[in-house]
matplotlib code that plots the C-alpha trace (Angstrom):
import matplotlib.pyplot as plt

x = [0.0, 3.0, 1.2, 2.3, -0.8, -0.3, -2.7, -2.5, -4.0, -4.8, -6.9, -7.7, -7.5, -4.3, -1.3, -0.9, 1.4, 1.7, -0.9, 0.1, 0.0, 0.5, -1.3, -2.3, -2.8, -5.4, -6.2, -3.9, -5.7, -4.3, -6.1, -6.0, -8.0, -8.1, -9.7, -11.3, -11.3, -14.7, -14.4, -11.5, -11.6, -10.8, -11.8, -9.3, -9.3, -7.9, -7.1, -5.1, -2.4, -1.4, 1.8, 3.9, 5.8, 9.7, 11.1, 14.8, 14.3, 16.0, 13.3, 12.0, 8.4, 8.2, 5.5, 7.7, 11.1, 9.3, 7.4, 8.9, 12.6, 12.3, 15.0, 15.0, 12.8, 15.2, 18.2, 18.9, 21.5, 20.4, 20.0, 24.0, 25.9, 25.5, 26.2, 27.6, 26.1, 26.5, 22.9, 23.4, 25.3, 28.3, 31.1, 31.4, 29.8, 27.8, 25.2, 25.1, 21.8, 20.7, 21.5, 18.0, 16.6, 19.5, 17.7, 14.7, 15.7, 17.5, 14.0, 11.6, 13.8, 16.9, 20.0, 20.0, 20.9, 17.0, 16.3, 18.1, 20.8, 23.8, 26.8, 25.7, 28.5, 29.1, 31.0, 34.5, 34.8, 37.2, 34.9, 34.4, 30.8, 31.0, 29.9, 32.3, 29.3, 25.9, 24.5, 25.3, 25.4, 22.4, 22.7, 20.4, 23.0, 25.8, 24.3, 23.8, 27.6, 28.6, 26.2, 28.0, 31.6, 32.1, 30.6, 27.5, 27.5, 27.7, 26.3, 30.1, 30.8, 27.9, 28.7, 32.3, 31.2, 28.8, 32.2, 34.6, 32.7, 32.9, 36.9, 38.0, 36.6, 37.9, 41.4, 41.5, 40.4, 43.3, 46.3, 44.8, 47.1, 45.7, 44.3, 45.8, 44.5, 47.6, 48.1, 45.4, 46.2, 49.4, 48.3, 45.6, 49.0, 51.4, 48.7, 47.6, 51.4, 52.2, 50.1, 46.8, 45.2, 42.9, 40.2, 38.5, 38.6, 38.2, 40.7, 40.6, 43.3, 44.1, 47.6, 50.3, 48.3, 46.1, 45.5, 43.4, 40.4, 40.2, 36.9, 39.3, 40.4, 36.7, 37.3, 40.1, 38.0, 35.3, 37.3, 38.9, 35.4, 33.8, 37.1, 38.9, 39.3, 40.4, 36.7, 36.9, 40.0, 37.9, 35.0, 36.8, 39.0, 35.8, 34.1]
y = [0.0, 2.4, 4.3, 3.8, 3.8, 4.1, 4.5, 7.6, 7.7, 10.7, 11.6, 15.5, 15.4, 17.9, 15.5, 12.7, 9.0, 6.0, 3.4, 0.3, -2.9, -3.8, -3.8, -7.1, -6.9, -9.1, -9.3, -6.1, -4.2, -3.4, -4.3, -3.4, -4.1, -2.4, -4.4, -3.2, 0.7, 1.9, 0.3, 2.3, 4.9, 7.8, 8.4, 7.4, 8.9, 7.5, 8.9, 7.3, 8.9, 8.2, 8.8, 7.8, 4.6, 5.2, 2.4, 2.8, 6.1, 8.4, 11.2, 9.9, 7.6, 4.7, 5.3, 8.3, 5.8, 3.4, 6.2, 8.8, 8.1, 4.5, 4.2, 1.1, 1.7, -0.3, 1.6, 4.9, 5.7, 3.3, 6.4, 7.6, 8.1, 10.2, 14.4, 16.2, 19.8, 23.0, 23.1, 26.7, 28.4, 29.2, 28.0, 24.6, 21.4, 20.8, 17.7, 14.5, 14.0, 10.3, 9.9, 9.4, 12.1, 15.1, 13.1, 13.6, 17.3, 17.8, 16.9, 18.8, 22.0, 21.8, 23.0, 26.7, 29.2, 29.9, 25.9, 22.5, 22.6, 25.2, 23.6, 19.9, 19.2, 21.3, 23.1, 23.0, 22.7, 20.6, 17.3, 19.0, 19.4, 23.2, 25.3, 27.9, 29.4, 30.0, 27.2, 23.6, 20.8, 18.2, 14.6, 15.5, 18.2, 16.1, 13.4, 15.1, 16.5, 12.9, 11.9, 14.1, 13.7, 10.4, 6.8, 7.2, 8.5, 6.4, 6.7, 7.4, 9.5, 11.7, 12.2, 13.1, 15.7, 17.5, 17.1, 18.5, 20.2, 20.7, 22.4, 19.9, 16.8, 18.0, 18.2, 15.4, 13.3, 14.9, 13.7, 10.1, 8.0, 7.7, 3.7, 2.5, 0.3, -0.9, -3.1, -5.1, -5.2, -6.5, -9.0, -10.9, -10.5, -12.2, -14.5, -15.7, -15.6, -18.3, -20.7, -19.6, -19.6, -16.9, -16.8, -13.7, -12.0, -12.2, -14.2, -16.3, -18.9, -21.8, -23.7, -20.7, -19.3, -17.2, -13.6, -10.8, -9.3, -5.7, -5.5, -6.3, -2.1, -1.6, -4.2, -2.5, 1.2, -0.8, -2.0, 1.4, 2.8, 1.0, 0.1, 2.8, 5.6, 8.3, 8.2, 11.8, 11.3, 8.4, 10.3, 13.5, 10.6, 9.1, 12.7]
z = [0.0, 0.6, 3.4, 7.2, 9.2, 13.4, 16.3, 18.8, 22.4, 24.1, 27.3, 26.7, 22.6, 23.4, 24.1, 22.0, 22.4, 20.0, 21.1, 22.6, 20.6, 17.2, 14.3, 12.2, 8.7, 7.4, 3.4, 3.0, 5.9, 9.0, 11.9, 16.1, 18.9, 21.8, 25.3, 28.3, 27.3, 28.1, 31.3, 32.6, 35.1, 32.5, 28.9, 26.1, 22.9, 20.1, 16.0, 12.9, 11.3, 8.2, 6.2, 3.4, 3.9, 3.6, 4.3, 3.6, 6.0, 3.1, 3.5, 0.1, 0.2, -1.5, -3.9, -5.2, -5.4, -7.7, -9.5, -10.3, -9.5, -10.3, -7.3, -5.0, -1.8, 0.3, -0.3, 0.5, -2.1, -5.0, -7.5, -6.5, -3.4, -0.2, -0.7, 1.5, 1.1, 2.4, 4.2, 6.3, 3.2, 5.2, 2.3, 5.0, 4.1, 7.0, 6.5, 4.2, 2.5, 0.6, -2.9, -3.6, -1.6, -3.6, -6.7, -6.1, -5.3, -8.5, -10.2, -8.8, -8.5, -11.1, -9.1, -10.4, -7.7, -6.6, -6.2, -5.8, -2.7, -2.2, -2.5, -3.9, -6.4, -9.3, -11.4, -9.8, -5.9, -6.9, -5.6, -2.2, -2.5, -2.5, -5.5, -6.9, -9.0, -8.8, -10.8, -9.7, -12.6, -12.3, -13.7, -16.2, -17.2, -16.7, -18.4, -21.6, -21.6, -21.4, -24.3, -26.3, -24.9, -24.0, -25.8, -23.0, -19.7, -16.4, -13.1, -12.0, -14.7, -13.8, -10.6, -11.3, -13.8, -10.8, -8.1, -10.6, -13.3, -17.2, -17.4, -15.1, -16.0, -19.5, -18.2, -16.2, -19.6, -21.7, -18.7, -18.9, -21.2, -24.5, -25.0, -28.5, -31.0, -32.5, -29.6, -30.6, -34.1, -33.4, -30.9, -33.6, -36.0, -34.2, -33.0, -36.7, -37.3, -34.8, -32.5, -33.0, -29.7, -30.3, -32.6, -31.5, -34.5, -38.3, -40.7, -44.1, -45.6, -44.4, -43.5, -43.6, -46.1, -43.1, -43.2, -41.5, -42.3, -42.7, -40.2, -37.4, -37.5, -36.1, -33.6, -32.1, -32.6, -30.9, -28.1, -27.2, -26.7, -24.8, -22.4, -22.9, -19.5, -22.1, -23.2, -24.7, -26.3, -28.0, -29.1, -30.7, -32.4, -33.8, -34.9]

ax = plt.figure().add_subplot(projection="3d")
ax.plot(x, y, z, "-o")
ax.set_aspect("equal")
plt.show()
C-alpha cells in the first residue's frame, strides 16, 4: 500500500502517544484491537495517522522511489551516493543527505541558484561538495555532456562531472594516457602468425596461407570505446 498507518491515544484530545499494541494486517488491511477501554476509570481517545511509507528512511516515500525516481525503496543511495552539502550556506559542508533524496531534489527543483541545494557538487569545488558558481550541474546536465563527450554517460561519470565540473573533467580526460588500438592489431598478428590460440577476430586462408580481415580495424575502434578511461579522447577521435 506504501502508506504507514499508526494508532495515537490521548486523554484531553491535546497530548498525544503512540498506542500500545501492534497492528495485524489481514487481506492487505491493518487491523487493532483495543480491550477493556470503556471500562476504565478515565476516557481514552484514540485517531489514525497516516503517512507515506519510507522504508529505507532516506526522506524519500516509497510510492515516489518506484514512481517517479524508479529508485530502490530499500536503499537509500540506489539512484548515487551520499552528498555532502553546504545546508546553512556558510562556504562549510555541514550535512550529508541520501543519494536518492538530492535526486529527487534535483528533479523537482533543477540545481539553479533559486532551487536545488547550495553547495551539492558542481561546477569545480574541486569534488568538495561546494559550489564555486551560482549554478550547480544536475545529472540530467551532466548526463547530456557525457552523451556528447564520451561513448554514453555512467552513473560514475555523472557524478564526477557534478564534483569537478565541465573544465576539469575536461582536463583530467586529456592527462589520462591515451588507449591504442595498434596493440590489438598487433596481438591478432602475431597470433595468426604463430600458435593460433585466439580466434576472437576475423581471418581467411588456411595452412600458412592465413591472413586478416580488414573489419578487425573496427574491432580494435570498438574496443577502445567501450574500455577505454580516455573516453573523450575516443570520441573526438571518432568525430
Amino acid at each position: 500500500m506504501q502508506k504507514q498507518q499508526t494508532v495515537w491515544q490521548s486523554g484531553n484530545l491535546t497530548d498525544w502517544s503512540p498506542a500500545t499494541g501492534t497492528p495485524v494486517t489481514l487481506d492487505g488491511v491493518n487491523q487493532q484491537t483495543f480491550t477493556d477501554v470503556l471500562n476504565g476509570p478515565s476516557r481514552i481517545f484514540y485517531k489514525v495517522r497516516v503517512n507515506d511509507l519510507d522504508r529505507d528512511g532516506d526522506g524519500v516515500s516509497d510510492w515516489t522511489e518506484q514512481h517517479v525516481l524508479g529508485s530502490d525503496p530499500l536503499a537509500a543511495n540506489s539512484s548515487r551516493s551520499a552528498t555532502g552539502v553546504d545546508a546553512n550556506q556558510d562556504g562549510v559542508v555541514d550535512t550529508t543527505y541520501s543519494g536518492d533524496y538530492v535526486t529527487l531534489v534535483e528533479r523537482l527543483q533543477g540545481t539553479a541558484a533559486a532551487g536545488g541545494f547550495p553547495g551539492s557538487g558542481s561546477g569545480g569545488g574541486g569534488g568538495t561538495g561546494i559550489a564555486s558558481g551560482s549554478t550547480a550541474i544536475s545529472r540530467t546536465q551532466a548526463a547530456r555532456f557525457l552523451t556528447q563527450s564520451t561513448f554514453g554517460p555512467t552513473v560514475e561519470d555523472i557524478q564526477a562531472v557534478q564534483e569537478q565540473g565541465y573544465a576539469s573533467w575536461i582536463t583530467q580526460q586529456a592527462a589520462l594516457p591515451a588507449t591504442l588500438h595498434s596493440p590489438y592489431i598487433l596481438g591478432i598478428y602475431n597470433d595468426i602468425r604463430g600458435q593460433r590460440t585466439g580466434r576472437g577476430y576475423s581471418y581467411g586462408g588456411s595452412d600458412n596461407e592465413y591472413f586478416l580481415f580488414g573489419n578487425n580495424m573496427m574491432t580494435a575502434f570498438a574496443r577502445g570505446a567501450v574500455n577505454g578511461q580516455d573516453q573523450l579522447r575516443q570520441r573526438m577521435a571518432f568525430a
